[in-house]
C-alpha angles and dihedrals in degrees: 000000000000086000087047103051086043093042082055099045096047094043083050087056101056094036084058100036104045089035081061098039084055096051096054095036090058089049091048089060091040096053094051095089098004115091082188089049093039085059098047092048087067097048090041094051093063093066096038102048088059091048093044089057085048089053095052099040078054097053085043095058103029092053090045099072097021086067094033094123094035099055089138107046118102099260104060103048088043085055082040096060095035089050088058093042093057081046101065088041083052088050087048088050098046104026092036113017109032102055085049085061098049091046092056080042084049092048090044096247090115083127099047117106116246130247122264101243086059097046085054086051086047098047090045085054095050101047084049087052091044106046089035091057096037090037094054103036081051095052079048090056095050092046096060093042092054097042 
């Protein structure tokens, strides 16, 4: 029951963070040439940044007690590393880039474009985001299947 319940956490993690990475990521590359879509990526972000930090707290937990007796095998420590890498993009997003976003909301610039050189911060952060979910929900999938 114990596998079950951890399995399920961890699986609830990644279906609400990555739903969540997704959503913002579409709106990122949307907003790159679109004011309307510029605009939207603010007001989205503010429901997603708090999902994505569920879903890792999920994945966290979850993980934690679904590999409790295989600590040591490859997986884990792979998901492990990548966990703490998606981390530190998840601290540059909340702690860098988001208060940038509710200050042009503040100012009332939410539909300006942004400037290249944050659009490039913003697509490095994405494909982090990206590789880091789908990476490590894949390396799950081949865990269980191989158990």
């Amino acid at each position: 029951m114990i596998d079950f319940l951890a399995l399920f956490m961890l699986l609830a993690g990644y279906v609400i963070g990555l739903g969540a990475v997704n959503v913002i990521d579409l709106h990122i590359f949307l907003g790159r040439r679109s004011r309307y879509w510029a605009e939207t990526t603010i007001r989205v972000h503010k429901v997603t940044k708090p999902l994505v930090w569920l879903g890792i707290a999920l994945v966290i937990i979850g993980g934690a007690i679904f590999y409790r007796d295989d600590y040591g095998a490859v997986v884990p420590l792979v998901q492990a590393a990548v966990v703490l890498l998606l981390i530190l993009n998840r601290l540059f997003l909340t702690y860098r880039v988001s208060p940038f976003l509710l200050a042009r909301e503040e100012e009332d610039r939410a539909g300006e474009l942004l400037s290249v050189s944050w659009q490039r911060k913003m697509a490095a952060a994405s494909i982090v985001s990206m590789v880091g979910w789908w990476g490590s929900l894949a390396l799950l999938v081949w865990y269980v299947l191989g158990r």
